[in-house]
N, C-alpha and C positions, 0 to 999 in steps of 0.2 A: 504493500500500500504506500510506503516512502518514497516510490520507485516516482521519477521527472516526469512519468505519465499522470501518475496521482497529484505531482503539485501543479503541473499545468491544468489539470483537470479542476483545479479551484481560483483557476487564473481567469482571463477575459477570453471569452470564445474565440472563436479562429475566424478567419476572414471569410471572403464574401462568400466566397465556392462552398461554406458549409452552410448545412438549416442552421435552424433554432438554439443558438446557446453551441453549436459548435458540434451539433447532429450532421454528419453529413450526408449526401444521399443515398436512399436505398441501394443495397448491393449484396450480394446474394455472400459472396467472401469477404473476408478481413483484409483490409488495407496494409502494405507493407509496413508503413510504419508503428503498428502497433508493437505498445511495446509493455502492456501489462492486462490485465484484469480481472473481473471482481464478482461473484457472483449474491444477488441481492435480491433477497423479500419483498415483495409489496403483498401488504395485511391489510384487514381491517375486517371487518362486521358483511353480512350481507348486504348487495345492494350499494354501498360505499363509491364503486369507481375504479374497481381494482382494472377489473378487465379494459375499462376503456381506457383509462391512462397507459396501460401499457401499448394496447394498440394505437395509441396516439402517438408515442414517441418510437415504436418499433423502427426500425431500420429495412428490417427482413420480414417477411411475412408472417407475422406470429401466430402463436396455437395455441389458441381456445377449447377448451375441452367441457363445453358449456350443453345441459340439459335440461329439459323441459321441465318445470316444476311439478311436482304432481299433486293430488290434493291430501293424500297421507302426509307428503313430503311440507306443505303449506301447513301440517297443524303441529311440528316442530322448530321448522325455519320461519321464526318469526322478525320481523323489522324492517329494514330498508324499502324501497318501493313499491307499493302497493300493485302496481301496473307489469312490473318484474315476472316477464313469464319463464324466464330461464337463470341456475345459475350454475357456479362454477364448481366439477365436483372429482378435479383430481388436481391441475396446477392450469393454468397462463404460464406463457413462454414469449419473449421478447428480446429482443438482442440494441443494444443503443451505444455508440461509440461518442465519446467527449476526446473533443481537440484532435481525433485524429489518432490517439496514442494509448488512451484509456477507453475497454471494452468492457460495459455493463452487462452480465448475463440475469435477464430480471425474470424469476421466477414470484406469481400471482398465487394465493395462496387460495382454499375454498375460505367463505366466512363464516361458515357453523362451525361453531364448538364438536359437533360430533364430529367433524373430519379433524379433529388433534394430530389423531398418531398421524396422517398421511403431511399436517403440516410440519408435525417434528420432524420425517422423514427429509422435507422439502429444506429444512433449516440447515443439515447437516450441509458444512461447507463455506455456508454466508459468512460474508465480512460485517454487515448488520443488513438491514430492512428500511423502508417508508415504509409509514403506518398513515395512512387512511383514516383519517374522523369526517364526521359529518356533526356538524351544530344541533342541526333538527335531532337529534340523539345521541347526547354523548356517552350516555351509558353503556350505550351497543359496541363502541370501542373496549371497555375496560376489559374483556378478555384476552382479546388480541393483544393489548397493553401488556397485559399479564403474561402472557407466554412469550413474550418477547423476554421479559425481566423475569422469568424462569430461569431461561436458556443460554442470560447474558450476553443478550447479542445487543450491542449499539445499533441505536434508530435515531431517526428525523420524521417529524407529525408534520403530516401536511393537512392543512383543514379544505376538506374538497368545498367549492363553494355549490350551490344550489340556488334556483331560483326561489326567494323567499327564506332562504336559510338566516336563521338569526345571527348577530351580529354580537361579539361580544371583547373585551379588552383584552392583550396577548396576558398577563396577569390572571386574570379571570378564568382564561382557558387551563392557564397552566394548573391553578390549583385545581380545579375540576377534573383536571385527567390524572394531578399528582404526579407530574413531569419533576423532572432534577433540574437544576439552572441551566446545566450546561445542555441540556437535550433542544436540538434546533425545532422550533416550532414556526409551522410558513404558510402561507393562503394559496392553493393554488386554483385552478380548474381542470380537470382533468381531461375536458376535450379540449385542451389548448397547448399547445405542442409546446412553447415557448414557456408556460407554464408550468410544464408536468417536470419538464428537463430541469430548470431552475428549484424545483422541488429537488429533485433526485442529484444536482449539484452539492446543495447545501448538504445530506446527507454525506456522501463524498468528504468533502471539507469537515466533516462533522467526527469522519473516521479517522482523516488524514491526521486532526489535531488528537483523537484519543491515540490512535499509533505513536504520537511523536512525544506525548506526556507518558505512555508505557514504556518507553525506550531506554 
């Protein structure tokens, strides 16, 4: 994670020829100059935005491994969108390259508590995780929270926005989720490319400096 991929990767994007914050474009291979990377969590609660933000920022064509909800299945997966006909129920697969040199391998977790072991399985390996909140219920994060700080894996909260989602002080939120100071908390929108990346930056940054205080 120390490696001049990782500190570029919390520097200022790259030039024109890349997307979003230093995304560049879709491409089926890894570019020669890569020269490290990371593979990372995205959590959160059902319904949250896991799946879309990853296929927002994907590079490569990502995999979804998303299922019809059923009505057994509806009278345990309770929360996030009511309108939500499908959701996710082995991992999201995504692949996102920063500056060039740093390669994100983002694995999407399910949001039920009853998919645990298949997320613990997914954990093994992470450098940390984005964790997904949503305003309109913060409660429905505290698990995911929770097994994050099980497992001791370093994370970044991104608060997905919604239309109508309530507004609250970074303060506010933190004591409500029972965040540490130093855990980065950010706003993004998860169908907004420039957004999601700058999310999953900060996390980055968020690693770079827990590797360099463990050293």
């Amino acid at each position: 994670m120390a490696s001049k991929a990782a500190s570029d990767a919390a520097g200022p994007a790259a030039g024109p020829a890349a997307g979003p914050a230093g995304v560049p474009p879709a491409g089926k291979y890894l570019s020669s100059g890569v020269a490290g990377a990371a593979k990372i969590l995205v959590v959160g609660p059902l319904g949250v935005g896991k799946t879309t933000l990853i296929g927002t920022v994907s590079e490569i064509k990502p995999l979804f491994t998303e299922a019809v909800m059923t009505q057994a299945g509806a009278r345990v997966d309770t929360g996030g969108d009511r309108a939500k006909t499908t959701t996710t129920v082995a991992l999201d697969f995504g692949r996102m390259t920063i500056d060039g040199e740093l390669v994100l391998y983002l694995f999407g977790t399910p949001g039920q508590q009853r998919f645990l072991p298949a997320w613990r399985d997914l954990a093994k390996g992470s450098l940390g995780a984005l964790a997904l909140v949503d305003t309109r219920d913060l409660t429905a994060s505290f698990d995911a929270l929770g097994n994050l700080e099980d497992l001791g894996l370093p994370f970044a909260v991104a608060v997905n926005v919604f239309p109508g989602s309530p507004q609250h002080r970074e303060d506010e939120l933190r004591a409500a989720l029972d965040l540490l100071p130093d855990t980065p908390l950010v706003a993004c929108d998860a169908r907004d490319p420039r957004s999601s990346v700058q999310a999953l930056i900060a996390l980055v940054r968020h690693l770079i400096h827990a590797a360099t205080e463990s050293s």
